[in-house]
C-alpha positions as a LaTeX table, in Angstrom:
\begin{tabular}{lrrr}
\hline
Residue & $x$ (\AA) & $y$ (\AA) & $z$ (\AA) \\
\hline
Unk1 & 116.32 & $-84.02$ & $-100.96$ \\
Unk2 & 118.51 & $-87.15$ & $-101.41$ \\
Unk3 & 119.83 & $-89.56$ & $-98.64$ \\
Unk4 & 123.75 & $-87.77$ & $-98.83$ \\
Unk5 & 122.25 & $-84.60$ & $-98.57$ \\
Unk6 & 120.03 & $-85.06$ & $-95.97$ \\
Unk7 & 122.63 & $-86.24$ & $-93.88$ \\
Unk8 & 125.00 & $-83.50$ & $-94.67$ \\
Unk9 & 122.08 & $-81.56$ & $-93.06$ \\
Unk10 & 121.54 & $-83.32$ & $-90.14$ \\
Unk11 & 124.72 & $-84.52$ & $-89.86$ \\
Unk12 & 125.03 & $-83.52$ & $-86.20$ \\
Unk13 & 121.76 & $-84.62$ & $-84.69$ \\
Unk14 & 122.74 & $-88.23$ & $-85.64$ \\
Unk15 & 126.03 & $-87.48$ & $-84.13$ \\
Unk16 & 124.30 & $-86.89$ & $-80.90$ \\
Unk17 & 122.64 & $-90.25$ & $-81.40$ \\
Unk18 & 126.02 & $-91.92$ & $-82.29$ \\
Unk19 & 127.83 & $-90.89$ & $-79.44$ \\
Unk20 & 125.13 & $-91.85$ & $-76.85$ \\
Unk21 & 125.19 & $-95.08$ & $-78.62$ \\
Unk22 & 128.93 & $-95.41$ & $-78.14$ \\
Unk23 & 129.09 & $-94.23$ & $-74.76$ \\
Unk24 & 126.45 & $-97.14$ & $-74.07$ \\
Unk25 & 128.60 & $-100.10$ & $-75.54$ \\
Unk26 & 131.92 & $-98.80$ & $-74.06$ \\
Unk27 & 131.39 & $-96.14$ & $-71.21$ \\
Unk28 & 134.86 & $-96.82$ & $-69.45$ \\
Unk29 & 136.69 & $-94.81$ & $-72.39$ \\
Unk30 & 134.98 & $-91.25$ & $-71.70$ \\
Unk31 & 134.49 & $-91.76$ & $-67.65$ \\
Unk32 & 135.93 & $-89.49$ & $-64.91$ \\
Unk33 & 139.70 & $-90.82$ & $-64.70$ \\
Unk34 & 139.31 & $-93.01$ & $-68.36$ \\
Unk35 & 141.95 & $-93.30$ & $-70.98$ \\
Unk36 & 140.45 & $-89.55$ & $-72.64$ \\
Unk37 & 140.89 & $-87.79$ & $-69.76$ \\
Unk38 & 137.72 & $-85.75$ & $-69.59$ \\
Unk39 & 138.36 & $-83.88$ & $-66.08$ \\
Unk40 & 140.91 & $-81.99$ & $-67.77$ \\
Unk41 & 140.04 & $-82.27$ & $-71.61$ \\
Unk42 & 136.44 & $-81.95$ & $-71.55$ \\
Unk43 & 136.66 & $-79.79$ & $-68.36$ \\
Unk44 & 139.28 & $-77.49$ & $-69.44$ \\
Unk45 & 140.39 & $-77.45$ & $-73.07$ \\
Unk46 & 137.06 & $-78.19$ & $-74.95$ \\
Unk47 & 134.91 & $-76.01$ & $-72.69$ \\
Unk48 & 137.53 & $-73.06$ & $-73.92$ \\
Unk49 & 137.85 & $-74.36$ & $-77.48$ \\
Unk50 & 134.26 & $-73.68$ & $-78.04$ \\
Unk51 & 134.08 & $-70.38$ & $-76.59$ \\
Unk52 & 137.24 & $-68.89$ & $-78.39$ \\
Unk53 & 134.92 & $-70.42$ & $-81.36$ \\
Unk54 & 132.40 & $-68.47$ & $-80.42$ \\
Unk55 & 134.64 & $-65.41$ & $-79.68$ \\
Unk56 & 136.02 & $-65.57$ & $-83.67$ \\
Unk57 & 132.96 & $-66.44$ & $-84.96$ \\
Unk58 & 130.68 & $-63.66$ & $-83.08$ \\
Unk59 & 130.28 & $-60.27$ & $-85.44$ \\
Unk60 & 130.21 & $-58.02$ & $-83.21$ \\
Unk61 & 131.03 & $-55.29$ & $-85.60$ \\
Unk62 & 127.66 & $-56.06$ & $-87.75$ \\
Unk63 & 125.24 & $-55.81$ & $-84.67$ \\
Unk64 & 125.95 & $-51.82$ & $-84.31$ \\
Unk65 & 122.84 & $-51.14$ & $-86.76$ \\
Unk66 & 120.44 & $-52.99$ & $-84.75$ \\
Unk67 & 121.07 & $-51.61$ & $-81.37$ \\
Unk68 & 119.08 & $-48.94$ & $-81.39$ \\
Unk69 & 116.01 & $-51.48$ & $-81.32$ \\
Unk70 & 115.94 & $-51.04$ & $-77.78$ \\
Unk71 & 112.12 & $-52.52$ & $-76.71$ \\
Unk72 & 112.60 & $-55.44$ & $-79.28$ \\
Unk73 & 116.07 & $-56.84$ & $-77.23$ \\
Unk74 & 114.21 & $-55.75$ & $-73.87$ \\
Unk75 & 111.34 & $-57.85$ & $-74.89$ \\
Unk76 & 113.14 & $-60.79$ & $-75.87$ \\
Unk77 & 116.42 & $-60.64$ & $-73.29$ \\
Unk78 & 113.23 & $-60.78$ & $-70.62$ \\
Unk79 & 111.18 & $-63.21$ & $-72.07$ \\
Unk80 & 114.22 & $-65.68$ & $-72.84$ \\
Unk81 & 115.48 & $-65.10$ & $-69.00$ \\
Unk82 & 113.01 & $-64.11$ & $-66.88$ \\
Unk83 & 109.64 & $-65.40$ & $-68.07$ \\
Unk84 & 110.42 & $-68.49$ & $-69.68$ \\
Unk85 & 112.96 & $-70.11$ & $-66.85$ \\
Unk86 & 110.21 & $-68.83$ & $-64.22$ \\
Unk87 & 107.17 & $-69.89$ & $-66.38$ \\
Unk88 & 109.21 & $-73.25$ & $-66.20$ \\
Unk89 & 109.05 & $-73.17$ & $-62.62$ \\
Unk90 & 105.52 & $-72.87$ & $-61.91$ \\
Unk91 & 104.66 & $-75.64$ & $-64.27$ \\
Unk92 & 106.94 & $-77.84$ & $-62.54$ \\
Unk93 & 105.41 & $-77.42$ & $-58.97$ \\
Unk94 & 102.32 & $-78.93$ & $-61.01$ \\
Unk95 & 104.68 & $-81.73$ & $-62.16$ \\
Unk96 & 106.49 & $-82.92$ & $-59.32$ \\
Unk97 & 103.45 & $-84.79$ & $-58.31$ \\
Unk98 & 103.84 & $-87.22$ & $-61.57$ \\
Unk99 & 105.37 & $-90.15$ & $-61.25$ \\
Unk100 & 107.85 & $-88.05$ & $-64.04$ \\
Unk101 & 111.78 & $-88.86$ & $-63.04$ \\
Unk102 & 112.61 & $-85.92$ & $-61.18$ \\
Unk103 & 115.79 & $-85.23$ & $-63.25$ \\
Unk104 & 114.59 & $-85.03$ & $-66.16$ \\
Unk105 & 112.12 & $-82.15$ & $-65.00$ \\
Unk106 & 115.24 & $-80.87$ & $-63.35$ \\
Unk107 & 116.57 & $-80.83$ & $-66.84$ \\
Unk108 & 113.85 & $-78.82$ & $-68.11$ \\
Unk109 & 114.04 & $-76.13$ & $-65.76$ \\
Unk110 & 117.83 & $-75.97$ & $-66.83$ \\
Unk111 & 116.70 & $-75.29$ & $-70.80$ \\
Unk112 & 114.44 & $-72.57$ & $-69.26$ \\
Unk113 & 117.57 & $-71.08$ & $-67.81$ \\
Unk114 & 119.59 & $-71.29$ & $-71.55$ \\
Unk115 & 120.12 & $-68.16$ & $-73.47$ \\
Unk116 & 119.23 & $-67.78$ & $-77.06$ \\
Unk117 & 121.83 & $-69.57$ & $-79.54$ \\
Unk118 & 124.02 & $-67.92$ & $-81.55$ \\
Unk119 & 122.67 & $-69.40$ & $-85.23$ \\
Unk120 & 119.40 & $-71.16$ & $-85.11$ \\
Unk121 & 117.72 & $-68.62$ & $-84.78$ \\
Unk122 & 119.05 & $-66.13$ & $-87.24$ \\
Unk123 & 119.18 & $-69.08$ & $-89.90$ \\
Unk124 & 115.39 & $-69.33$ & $-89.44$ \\
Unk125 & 114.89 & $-65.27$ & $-89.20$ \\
Unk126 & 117.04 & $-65.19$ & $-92.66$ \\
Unk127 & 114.94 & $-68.37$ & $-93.98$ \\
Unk128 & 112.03 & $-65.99$ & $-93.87$ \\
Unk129 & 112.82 & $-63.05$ & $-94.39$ \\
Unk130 & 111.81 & $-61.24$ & $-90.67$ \\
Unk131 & 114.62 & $-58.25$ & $-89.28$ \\
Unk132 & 118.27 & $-60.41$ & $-89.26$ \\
Unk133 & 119.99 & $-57.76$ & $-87.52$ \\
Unk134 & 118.07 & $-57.76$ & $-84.62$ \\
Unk135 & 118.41 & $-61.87$ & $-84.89$ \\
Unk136 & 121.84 & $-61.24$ & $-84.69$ \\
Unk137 & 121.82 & $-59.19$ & $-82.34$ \\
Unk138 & 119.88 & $-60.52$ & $-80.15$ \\
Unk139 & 121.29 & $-64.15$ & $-80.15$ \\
Unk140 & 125.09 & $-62.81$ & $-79.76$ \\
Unk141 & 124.11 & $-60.19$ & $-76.65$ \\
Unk142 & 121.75 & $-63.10$ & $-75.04$ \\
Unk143 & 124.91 & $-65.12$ & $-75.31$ \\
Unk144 & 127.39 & $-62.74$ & $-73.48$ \\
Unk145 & 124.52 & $-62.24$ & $-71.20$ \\
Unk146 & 124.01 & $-65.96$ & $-70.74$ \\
Unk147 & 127.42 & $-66.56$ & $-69.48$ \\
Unk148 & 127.09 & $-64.27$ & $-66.42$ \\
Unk149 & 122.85 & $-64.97$ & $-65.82$ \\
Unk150 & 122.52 & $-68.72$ & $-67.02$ \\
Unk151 & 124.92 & $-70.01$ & $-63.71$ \\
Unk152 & 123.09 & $-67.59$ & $-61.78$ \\
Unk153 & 119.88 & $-69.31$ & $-62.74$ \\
Unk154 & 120.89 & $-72.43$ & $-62.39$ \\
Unk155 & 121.97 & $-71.56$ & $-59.15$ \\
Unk156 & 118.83 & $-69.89$ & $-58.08$ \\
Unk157 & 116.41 & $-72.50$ & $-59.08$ \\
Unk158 & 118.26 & $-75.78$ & $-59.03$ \\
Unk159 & 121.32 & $-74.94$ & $-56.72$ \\
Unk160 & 124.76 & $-76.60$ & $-57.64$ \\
Unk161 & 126.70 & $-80.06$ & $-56.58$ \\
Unk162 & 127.56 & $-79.04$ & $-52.75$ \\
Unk163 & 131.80 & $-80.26$ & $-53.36$ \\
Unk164 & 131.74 & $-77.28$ & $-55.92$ \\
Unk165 & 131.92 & $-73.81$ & $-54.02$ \\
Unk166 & 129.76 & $-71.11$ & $-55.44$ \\
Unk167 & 133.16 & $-68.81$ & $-55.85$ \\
Unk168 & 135.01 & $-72.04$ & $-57.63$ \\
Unk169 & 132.12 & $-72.19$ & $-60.50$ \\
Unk170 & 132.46 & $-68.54$ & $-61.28$ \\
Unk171 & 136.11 & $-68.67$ & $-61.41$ \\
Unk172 & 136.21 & $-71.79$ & $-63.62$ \\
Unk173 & 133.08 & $-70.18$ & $-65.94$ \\
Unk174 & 135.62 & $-67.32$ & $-65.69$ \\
Unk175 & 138.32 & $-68.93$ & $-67.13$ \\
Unk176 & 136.99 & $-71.29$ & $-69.69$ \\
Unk177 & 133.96 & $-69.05$ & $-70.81$ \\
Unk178 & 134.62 & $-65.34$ & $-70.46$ \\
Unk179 & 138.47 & $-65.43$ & $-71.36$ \\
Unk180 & 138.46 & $-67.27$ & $-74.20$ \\
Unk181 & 135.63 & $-65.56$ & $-75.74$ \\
Unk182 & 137.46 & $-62.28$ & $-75.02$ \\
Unk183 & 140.51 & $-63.74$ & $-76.66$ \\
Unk184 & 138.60 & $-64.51$ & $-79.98$ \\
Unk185 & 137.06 & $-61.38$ & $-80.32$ \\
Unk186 & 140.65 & $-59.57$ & $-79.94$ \\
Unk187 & 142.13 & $-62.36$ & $-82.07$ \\
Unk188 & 139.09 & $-61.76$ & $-84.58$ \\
Unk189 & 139.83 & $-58.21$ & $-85.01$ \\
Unk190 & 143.28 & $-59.32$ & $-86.52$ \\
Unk191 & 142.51 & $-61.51$ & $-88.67$ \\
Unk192 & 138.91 & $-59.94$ & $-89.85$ \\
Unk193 & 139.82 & $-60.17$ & $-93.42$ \\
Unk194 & 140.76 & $-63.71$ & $-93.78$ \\
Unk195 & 137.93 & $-65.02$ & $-91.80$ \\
Unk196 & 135.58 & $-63.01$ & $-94.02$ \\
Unk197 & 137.63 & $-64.26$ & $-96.79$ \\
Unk198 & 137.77 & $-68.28$ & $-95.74$ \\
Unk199 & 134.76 & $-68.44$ & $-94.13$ \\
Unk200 & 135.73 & $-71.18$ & $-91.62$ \\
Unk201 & 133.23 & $-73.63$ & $-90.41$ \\
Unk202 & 132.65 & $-71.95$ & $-86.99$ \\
Unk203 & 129.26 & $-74.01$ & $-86.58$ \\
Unk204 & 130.85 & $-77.56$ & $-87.25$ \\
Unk205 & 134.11 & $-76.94$ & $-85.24$ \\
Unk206 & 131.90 & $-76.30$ & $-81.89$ \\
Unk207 & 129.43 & $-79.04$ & $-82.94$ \\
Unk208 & 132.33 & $-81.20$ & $-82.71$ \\
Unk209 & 133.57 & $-80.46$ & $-79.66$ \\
Unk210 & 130.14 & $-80.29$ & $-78.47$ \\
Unk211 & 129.72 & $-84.18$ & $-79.76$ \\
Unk212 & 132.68 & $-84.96$ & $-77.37$ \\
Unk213 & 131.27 & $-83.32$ & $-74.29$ \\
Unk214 & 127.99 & $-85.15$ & $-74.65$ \\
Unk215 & 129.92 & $-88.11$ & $-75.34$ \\
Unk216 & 132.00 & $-88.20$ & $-72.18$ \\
Unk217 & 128.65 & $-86.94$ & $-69.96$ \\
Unk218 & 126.56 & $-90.15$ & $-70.81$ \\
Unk219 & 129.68 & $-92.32$ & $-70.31$ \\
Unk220 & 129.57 & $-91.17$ & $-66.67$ \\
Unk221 & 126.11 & $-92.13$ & $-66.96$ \\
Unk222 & 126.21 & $-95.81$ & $-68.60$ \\
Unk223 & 129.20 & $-96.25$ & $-65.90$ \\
Unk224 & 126.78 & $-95.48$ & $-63.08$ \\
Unk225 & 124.83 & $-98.72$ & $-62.14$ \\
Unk226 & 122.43 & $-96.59$ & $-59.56$ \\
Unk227 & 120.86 & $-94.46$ & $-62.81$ \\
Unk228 & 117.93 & $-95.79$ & $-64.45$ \\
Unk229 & 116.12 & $-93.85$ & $-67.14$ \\
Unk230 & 112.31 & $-95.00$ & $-68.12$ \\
Unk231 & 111.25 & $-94.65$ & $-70.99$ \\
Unk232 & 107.51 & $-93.59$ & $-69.93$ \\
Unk233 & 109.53 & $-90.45$ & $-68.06$ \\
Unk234 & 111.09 & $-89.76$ & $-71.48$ \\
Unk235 & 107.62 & $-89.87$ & $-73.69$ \\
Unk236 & 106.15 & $-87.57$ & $-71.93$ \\
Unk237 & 108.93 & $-85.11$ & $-71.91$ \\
Unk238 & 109.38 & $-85.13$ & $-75.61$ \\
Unk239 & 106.05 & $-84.32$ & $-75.59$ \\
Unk240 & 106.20 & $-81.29$ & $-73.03$ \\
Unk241 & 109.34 & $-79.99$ & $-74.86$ \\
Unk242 & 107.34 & $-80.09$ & $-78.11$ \\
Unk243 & 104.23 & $-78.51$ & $-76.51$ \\
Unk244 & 106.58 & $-76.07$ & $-74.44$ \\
Unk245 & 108.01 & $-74.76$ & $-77.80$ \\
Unk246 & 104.28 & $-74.17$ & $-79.58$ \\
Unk247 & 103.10 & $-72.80$ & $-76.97$ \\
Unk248 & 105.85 & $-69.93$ & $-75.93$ \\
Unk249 & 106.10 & $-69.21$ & $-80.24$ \\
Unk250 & 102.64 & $-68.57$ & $-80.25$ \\
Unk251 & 102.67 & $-66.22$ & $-77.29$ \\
Unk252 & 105.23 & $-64.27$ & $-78.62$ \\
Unk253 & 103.88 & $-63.92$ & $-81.68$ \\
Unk254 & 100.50 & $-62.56$ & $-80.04$ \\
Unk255 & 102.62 & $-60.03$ & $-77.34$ \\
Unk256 & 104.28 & $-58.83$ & $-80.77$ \\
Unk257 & 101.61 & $-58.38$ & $-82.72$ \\
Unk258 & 98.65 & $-57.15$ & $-80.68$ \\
Unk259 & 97.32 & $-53.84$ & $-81.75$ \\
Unk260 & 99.09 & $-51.09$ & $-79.51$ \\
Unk261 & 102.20 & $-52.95$ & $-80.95$ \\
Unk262 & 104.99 & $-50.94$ & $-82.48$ \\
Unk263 & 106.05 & $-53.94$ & $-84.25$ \\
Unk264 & 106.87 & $-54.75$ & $-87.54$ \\
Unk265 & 106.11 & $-58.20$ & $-89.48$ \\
Unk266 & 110.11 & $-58.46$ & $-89.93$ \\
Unk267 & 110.35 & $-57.87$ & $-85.87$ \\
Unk268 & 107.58 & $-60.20$ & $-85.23$ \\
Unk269 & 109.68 & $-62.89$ & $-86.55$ \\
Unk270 & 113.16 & $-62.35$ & $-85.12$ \\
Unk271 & 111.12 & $-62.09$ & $-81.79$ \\
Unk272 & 109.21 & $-65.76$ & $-82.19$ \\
Unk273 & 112.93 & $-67.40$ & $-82.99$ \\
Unk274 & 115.04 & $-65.54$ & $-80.70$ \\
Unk275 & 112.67 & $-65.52$ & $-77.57$ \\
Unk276 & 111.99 & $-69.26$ & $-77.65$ \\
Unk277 & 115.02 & $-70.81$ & $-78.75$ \\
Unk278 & 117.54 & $-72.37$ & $-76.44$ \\
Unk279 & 121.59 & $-72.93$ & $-76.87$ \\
Unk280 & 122.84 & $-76.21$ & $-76.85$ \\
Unk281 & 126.39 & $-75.08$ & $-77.34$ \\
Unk282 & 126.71 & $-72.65$ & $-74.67$ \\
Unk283 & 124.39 & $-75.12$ & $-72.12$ \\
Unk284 & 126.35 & $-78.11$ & $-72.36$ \\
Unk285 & 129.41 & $-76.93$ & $-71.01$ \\
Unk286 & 127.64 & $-74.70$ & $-68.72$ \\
Unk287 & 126.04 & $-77.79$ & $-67.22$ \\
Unk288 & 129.02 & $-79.38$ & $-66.96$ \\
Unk289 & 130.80 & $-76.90$ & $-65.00$ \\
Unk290 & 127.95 & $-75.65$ & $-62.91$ \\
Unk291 & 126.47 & $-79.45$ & $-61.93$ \\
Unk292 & 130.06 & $-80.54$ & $-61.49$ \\
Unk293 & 129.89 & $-83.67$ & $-59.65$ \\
Unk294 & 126.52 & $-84.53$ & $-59.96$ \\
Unk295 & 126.28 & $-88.22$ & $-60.86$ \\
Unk296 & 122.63 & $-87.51$ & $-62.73$ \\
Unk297 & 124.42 & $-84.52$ & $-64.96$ \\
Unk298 & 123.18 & $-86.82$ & $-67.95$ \\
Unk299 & 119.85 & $-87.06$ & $-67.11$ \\
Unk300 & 119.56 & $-83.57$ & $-66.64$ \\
Unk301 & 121.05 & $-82.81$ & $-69.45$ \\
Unk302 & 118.84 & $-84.87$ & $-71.74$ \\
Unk303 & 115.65 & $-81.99$ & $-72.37$ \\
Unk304 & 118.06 & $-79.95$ & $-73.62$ \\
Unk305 & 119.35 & $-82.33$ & $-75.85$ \\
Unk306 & 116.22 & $-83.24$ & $-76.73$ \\
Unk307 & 115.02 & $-78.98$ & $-77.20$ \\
Unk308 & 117.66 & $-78.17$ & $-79.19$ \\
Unk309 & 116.35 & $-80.63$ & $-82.28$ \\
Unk310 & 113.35 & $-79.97$ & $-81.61$ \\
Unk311 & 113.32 & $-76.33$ & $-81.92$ \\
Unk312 & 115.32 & $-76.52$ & $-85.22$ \\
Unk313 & 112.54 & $-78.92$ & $-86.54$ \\
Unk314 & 109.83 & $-76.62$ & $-85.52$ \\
Unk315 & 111.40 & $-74.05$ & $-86.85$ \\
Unk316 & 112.10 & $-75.44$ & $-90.21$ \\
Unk317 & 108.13 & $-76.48$ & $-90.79$ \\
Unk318 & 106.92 & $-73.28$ & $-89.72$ \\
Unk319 & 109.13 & $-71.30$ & $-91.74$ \\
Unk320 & 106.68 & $-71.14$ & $-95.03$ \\
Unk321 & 103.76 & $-70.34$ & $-93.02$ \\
Unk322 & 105.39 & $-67.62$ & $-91.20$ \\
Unk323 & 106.51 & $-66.60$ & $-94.47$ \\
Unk324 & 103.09 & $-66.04$ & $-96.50$ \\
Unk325 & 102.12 & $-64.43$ & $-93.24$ \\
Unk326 & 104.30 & $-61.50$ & $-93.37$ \\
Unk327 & 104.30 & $-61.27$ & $-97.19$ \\
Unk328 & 100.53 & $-60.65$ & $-96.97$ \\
Unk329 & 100.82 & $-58.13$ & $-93.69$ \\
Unk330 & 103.65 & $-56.20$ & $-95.84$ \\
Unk331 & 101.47 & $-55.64$ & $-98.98$ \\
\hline
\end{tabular}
């Protein structure tokens, strides 16, 4: 793979590292009250840009063939957000006694609390060849469910900023999640033909608007004087995320294919991606609204940041070994 090519690929990972860079040399452009705005165009317009994204982009007509699968969603809906955010939990009690910033392992409990994202994992389900409809399924249902039990998580195990009301979060998730997703999927049904047709680049629309959300989050950060991030705090929890993500794939792979298991090979994979994979897209916003006014927002949003990468990269290694795997259970 040639230089070009690889960075078509990974195009948005370094744009993650750009923006953090730019936010660092000149944070008073993206701050609360700077020249872009954010309170209202982050808060407000790109919040709702990426979820009437996600509203046109979502097939909800496709996923009618894999609903039926009812124990393979149950297992991975509960695993994705009930086991992992709480398995999160316990292993942080053991953690707050490090000398680990206590952000950042805030941040980790919120990628526990993510639901599945909408293409990662189904691009790694296709790459192999395991069941894509229940991929699909699975990642566009955990998203609709996500939006109503991610806050509530959040909530539960983190609580929120106290100058944003429990009822105000809902009504703003309402407004800039739910509605414009609704909106795209009525909007979708209109124009089904000519999105089929044009194929527009759903994916690099959000990650765009995603870019500019982180962007504006870590210039709140570099503005702050009172943050300090070390670098010790950060080793180690690339290396938890990393061990966090091998560990949970091989569990589910075990749970799936134990011997009582009604399983298939194809299932087995759409249940490793989909039950350990986190959304970036959806979480960053969600953050934003639901830690409103939190002046370490950025360095809890940093493991997810990190997670989301790392997951892809994972993925992406493990995809030929998962793939001779259930070649030789099939024959």
């Amino acid at each position: 793979m040639g230089p070009l090519e690889r960075l078509r690929k990974e195009w948005f990972i370094l744009g993650i590292v750009l923006v953090i860079a730019v936010a660092r040399l000149e944070p008073g452009v993206g701050v609360k009250g700077g020249p872009l705005k954010p309170e209202i165009t982050i808060t407000y317009i790109a919040v709702s840009a990426i979820f009437f994204n996600s509203g046109l982009s979502l097939k909800t007509e496709e996923l009618t063939s894999a609903l039926m699968h009812v124990k393979l969603h149950l297992f991975v809906q509960i695993f994705t957000l009930v086991f992992f955010p709480t398995a999160i939990w316990v292993f942080l009690q053991l953690l707050s006694i490090t000398p680990i910033n206590e952000w950042l392992l805030k941040g980790l409990q919120t990628v526990g609390c993510m639901p599945p994202p909408v293409s990662s994992a189904v691009i790694l389900t296709k790459a192999v060849g395991g069941n894509e409809a229940a991929a699909i399924f699975n990642s566009a249902f955990g998203s609709f469910l996500g939006i109503v039990i991610t806050p509530l998580l959040l909530l539960l195990f983190l609580g929120s900023s106290s100058s944003v009301p429990f009822t105000s979060i809902f009504s703003q998730l309402f407004m800039t999640v739910v509605v414009p997703l609704i909106i795209g999927q009525i909007v979708r049904r209109y124009i089904k033909d000519w999105l089929e047709r044009k194929k527009p680049p759903f994916g690099a629309i959000s990650s765009c608007v995603l870019l500019m959300i982180i962007y504006t989050t870590f210039c709140d950060t570099f503005a702050n004087p009172n943050i300090d991030l070390d670098k010790f705090s950060l080793i180690i929890i690339v290396f938890i995320i990393f061990s966090v993500q091998m560990s949970f794939m091989f569990l589910t792979f075990l749970f799936s294919t134990r011997n009582n298991s009604t399983f298939t090979p194809a299932d087995t994979v759409a249940i490793v991606f989909c039950s350990t994979h986190k959304s970036l897209t959806l979480g960053i916003p969600m953050l934003k609204i639901v830690f409103a006014g939190y002046e370490h927002l950025s360095l809890i949003s940093v493991p997810l940041l990190i997670y989301h990468p790392a997951q892809i990269l994972l993925g992406s290694l493990l995809v030929p070994t998962i793939k001779s795997w259930m070649v030789s259970r099939q024959k």
